[in-house]
C-alpha positions as CSV (number, residue, x, y, z in Angstrom):
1,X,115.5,109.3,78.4
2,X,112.0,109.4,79.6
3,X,111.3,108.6,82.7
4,X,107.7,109.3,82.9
5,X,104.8,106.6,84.5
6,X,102.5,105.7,81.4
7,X,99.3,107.0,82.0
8,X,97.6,104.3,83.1
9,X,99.9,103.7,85.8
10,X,99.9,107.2,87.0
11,X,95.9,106.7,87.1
12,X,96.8,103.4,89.0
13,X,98.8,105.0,91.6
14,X,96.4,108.1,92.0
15,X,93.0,105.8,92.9
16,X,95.7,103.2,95.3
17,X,96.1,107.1,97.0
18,X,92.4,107.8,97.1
19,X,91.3,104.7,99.0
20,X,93.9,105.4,101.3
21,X,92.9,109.1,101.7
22,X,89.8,108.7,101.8
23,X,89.7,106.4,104.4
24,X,91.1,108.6,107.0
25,X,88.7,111.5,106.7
26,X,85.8,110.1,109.3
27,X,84.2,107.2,109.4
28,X,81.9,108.3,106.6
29,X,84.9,108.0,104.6
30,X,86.3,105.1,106.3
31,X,82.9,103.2,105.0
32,X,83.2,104.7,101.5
33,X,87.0,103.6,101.1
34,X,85.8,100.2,102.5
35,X,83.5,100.4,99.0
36,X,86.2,101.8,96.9
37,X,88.8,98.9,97.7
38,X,86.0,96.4,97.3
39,X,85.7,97.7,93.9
40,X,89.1,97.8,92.8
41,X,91.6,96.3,94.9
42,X,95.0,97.3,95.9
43,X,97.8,97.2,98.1
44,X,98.5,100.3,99.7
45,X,94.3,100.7,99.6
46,X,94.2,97.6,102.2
47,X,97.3,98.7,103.9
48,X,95.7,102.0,105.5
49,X,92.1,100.6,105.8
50,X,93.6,98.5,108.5
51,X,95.6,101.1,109.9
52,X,92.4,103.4,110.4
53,X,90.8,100.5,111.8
54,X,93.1,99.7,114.1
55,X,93.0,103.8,115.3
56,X,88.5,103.2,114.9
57,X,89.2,100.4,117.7
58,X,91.8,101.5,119.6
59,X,89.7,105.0,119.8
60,X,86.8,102.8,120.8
61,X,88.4,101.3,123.4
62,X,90.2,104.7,124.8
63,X,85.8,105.5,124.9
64,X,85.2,102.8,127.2
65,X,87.9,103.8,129.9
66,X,86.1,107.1,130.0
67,X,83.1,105.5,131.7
68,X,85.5,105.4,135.1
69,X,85.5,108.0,136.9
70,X,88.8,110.6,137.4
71,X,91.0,108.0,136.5
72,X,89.5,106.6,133.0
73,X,89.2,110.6,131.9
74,X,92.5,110.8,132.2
75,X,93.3,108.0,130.0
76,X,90.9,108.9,127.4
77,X,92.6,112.1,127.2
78,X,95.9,110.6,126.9
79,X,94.5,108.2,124.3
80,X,92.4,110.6,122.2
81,X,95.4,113.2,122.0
82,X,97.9,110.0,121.1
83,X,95.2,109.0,117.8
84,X,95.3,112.5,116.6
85,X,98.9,112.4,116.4
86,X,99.0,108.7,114.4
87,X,95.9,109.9,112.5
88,X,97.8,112.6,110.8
89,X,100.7,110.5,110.1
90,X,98.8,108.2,108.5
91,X,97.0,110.6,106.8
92,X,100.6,111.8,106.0
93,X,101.8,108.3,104.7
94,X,98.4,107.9,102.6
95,X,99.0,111.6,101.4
96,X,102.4,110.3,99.6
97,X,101.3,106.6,98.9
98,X,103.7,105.4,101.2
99,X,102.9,102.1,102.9
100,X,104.5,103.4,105.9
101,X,102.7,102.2,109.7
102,X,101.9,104.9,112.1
103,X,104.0,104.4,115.5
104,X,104.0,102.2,117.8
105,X,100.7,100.7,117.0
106,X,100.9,100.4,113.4
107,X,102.5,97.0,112.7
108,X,100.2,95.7,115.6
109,X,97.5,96.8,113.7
110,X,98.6,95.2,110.3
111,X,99.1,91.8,112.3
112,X,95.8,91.6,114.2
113,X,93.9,93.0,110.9
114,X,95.9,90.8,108.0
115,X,92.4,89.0,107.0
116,X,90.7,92.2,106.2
117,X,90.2,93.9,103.0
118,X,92.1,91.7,101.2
C-alpha cells in the first residue's frame, strides 16, 4: 500500500513551508513572504506571517522602553532575549509545517492579527 503524497501535494506542502520560512528570516524576508502568500495563498503561510508580526511589534515596542533610562534597558533586554527564544520556535514550527503558536504570546498574536493576510 502506498502511502506516498501525489506530487502535487508534496509541491503544495513544500511552498505552504516556504512562506512560512521565509518569513522569519528578517524583515527582508518578512516583506517577501508578505508577496509570496499574496500570490498563492495558504493556511499555514498566513498562520506564521502573523506570528512574525506579532514578534515585529512586540520587538518594536520592547525598542521604545529602551528610550528610559536604567529601567527601560533592562526591559529591553529582557524583551529582546524573550523574541529570540519565540523566534526560533517559530522558526522551528515553520521548519516542520506545523501550525503550532510560539508561547505565551502566540495565540494573542493570532487573535489581535486574524484580518491579516487572509
Amino acid at each position: 500500500m502506498d502511502t506516498a503524497m501525489p506530487a502535487s501535494e508534496t509541491t503544495a506542502a513544500a511552498e505552504d513551508r516556504t512562506v512560512a520560512i521565509v518569513g522569519y528570516l528578517t524583515i527582508i524576508g518578512f516583506i517577501a513572504a508578505i508577496v509570496m502568500h499574496m500570490n498563492r495563498k495558504t493556511q499555514v503561510g498566513a498562520f506564521h506571517l502573523r506570528q512574525v508580526l506579532g514578534l515585529v511589534v512586540t520587538g518594536v515596542a520592547g525598542g521604545i522602553c529602551a528610550m528610559v533610562p536604567i529601567l527601560g534597558w533592562i526591559v529591553w533586554i529582557v524583551v529582546t532575549l524573550g523574541l529570540i527564544a519565540l523566534w526560533l520556535l517559530g522558526l522551528l514550527s515553520a521548519l516542520r509545517g506545523d501550525m503550532r503558536p510560539v508561547p505565551i504570546l502566540g495565540e494573542h498574536y493570532q487573535r489581535w492579527f486574524a484580518g491579516a493576510f487572509q
